[in-house]
C-alpha positions as CSV (number, residue, x, y, z in Angstrom):
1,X,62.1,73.5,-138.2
2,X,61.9,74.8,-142.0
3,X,58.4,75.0,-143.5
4,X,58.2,73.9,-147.0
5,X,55.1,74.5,-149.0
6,X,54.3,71.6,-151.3
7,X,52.3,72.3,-154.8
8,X,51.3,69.4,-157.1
9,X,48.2,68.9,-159.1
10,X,48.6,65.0,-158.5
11,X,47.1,63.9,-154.9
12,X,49.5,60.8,-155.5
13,X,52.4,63.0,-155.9
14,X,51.0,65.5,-153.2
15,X,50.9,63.0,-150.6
16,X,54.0,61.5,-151.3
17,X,56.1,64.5,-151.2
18,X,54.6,65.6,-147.8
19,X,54.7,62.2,-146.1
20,X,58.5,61.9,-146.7
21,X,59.3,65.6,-145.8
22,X,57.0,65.6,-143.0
23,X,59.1,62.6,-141.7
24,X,62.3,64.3,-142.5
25,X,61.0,66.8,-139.6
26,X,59.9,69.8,-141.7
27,X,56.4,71.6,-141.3
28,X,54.4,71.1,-144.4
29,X,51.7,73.2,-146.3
30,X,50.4,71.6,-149.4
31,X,48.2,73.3,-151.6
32,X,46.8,71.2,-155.3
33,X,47.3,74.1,-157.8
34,X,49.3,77.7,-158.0
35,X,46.3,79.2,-157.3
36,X,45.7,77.9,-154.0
37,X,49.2,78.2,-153.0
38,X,49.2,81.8,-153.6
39,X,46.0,82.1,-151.3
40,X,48.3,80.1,-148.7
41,X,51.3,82.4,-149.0
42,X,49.2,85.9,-148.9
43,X,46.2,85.1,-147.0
44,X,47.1,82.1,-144.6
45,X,50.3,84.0,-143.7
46,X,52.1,80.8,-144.3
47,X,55.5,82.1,-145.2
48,X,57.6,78.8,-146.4
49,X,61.4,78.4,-146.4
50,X,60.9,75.9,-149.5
51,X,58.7,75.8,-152.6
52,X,58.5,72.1,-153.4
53,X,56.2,72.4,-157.1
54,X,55.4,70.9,-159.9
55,X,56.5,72.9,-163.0
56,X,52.9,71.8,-165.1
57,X,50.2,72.5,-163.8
58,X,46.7,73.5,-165.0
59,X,46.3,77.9,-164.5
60,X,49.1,78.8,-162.1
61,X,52.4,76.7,-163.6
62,X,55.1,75.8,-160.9
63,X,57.3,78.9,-162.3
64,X,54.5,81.2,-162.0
65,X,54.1,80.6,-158.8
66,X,57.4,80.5,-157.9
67,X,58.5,83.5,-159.3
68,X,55.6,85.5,-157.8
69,X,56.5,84.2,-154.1
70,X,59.8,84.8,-154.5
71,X,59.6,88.4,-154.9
72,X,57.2,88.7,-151.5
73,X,59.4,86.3,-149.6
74,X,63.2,87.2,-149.6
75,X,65.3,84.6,-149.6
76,X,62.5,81.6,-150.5
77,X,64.4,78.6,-151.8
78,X,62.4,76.7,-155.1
79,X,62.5,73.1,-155.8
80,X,60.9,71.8,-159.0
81,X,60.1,68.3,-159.1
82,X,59.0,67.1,-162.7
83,X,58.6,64.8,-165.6
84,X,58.9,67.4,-168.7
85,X,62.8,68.4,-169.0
86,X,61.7,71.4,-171.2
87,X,64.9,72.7,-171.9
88,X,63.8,76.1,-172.4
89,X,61.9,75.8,-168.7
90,X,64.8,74.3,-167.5
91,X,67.2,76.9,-168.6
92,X,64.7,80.2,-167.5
93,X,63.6,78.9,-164.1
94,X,66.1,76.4,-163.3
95,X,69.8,77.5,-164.0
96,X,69.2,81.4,-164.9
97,X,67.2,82.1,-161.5
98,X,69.5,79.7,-159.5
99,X,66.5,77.0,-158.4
100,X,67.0,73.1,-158.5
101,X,65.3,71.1,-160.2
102,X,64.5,66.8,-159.6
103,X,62.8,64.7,-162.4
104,X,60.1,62.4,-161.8
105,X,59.8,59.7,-161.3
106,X,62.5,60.5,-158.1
107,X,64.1,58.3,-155.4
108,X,63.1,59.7,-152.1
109,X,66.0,59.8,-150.8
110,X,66.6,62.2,-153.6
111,X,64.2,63.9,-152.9
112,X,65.3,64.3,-149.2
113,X,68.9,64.9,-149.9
114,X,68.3,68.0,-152.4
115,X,65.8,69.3,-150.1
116,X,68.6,69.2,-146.9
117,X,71.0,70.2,-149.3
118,X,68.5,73.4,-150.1
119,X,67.7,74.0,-146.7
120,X,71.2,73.5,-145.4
121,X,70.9,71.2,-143.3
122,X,67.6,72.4,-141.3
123,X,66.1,68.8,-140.9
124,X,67.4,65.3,-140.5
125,X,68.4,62.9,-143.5
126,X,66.6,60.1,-141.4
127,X,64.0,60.6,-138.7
128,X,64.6,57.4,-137.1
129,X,61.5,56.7,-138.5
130,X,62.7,53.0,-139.9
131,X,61.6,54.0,-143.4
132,X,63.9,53.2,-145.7
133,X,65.0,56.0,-147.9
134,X,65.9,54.3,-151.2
135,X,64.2,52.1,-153.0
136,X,60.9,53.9,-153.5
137,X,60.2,56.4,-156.2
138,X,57.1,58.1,-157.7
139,X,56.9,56.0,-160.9
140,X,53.7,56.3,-162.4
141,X,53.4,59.9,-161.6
142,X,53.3,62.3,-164.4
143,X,52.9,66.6,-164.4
């Protein structure tokens, strides 16, 4: 089982993002700013596979965070999910340091697909859950 550690400043977005991972089988650790999610990583002891974060976020930004976990946790995977396609963001954190990178509003089978594709293959496409996996999308979310 992969542990992904979620970080969004939207509880909409938040919850949405662990409810269809969790289903997908992964552990989940959210946190609602970079802040917090440091405190998770170097305190808490959680030591994620994944980094699921928002790139905009009040204090801590999504790359902040993600480039200061990445150098205590070898190997740590990033997934940005967000509605600003700052080219500039996009080309530093996204293409030069080899992370991904899904636009909001997402499907969630998006979502789920880029995250097995990150995690090669570490949890199921469909839990068996019954929920479908298209279809539904974050619209109305913004960060």
């Amino acid at each position: 089982m992969s542990t992904v550690l979620i970080v969004d400043d939207e509880p909409d977005v938040l919850r949405l993002v662990e409810t269809v991972l969790a289903r997908d089988g992964h552990q989940i650790v959210t946190a609602n700013n970079g802040e917090r999610a440091l405190e998770k990583a170097r305190e808490d002891g959680v030591v994620p596979d994944l980094l699921v974060t928002d790139v905009v976020m009040p204090g801590l930004s999504g790359p902040m965070v993600a480039e200061q976990l990445a150098q205590e946790i070898p190997g740590l995977k990033v997934l940005f999910i967000s509605a600003f396609e700052d080219r500039q963001v996009v080309r530093r954190y996204v293409r030069d340091a080899g992370y991904e990178l899904i636009s909001k509003p997402f499907q969630i089978d998006e979502l789920s697909t880029k995250v097995r594709q990150l995690l090669g293959g570490a949890a199921s496409a469909d839990a068996g859950d019954g929920v479908p996996r298209d279809g539904l999308s974050s619209k109305g979310q913004h960060g």
